[in-house]
N, C-alpha and C positions, 0 to 999 in steps of 0.2 A: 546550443544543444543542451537539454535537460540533465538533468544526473535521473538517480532513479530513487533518490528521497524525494526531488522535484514532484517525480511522477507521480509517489505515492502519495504527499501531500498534494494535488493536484485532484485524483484520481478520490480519494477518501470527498474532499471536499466536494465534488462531483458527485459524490453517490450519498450525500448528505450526514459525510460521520466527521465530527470533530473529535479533533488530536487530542483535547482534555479527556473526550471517552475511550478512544482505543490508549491512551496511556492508565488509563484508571484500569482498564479493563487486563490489561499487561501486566498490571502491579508497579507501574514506574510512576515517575510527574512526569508530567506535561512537558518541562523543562529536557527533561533525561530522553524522552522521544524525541521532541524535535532538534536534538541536538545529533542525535542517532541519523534523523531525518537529513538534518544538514551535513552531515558526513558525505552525500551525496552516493558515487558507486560503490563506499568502502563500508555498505550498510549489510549485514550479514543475513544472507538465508532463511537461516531462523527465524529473524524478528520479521521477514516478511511472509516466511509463513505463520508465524503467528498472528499477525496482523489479518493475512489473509481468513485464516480461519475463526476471525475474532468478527470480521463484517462480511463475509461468505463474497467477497471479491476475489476471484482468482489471481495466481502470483503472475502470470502470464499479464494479466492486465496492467499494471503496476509497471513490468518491464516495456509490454510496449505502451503506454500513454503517450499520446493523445488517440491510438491508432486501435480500433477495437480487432480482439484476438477473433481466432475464428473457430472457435471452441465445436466438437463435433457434432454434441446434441444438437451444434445450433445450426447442423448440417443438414439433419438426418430429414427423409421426405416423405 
């Protein structure tokens, strides 16, 4: 079973953003994110809505990866 740094490293990679630019982009290294990353479930709200809002991936996505969310615009007919 994944943690949910898994996912978000997982998830980023998949949607084409590397970890050197969302930690540049955070104001941390590289080092200090994936480290955050490897904490695994004990990774704080915050930094994934900031992450989130850093490469416009919803935090929803992030917690369910691999499994896409079912967001409502993407309901609507």
């Amino acid at each position: 079973m994944s943690t949910i740094g898994e996912n978000i490293k997982n998830k980023l990679k998949d949607e084409g953003f590397k970890i050197e630019y969302v930690a540049r982009m955070l104001g941390i290294t590289h080092g200090a994110l994936s480290q955050r990353l490897d904490n695994g479930d004990l990774i704080k709200y915050k930094t994934m809505l900031e992450i989130s809002n850093i490469t416009n991936i919803p935090v929803i996505d992030f917690v369910t990866y691999p499994y896409q969310s079912h967001r409502k615009n993407d309901c609507v007919q």
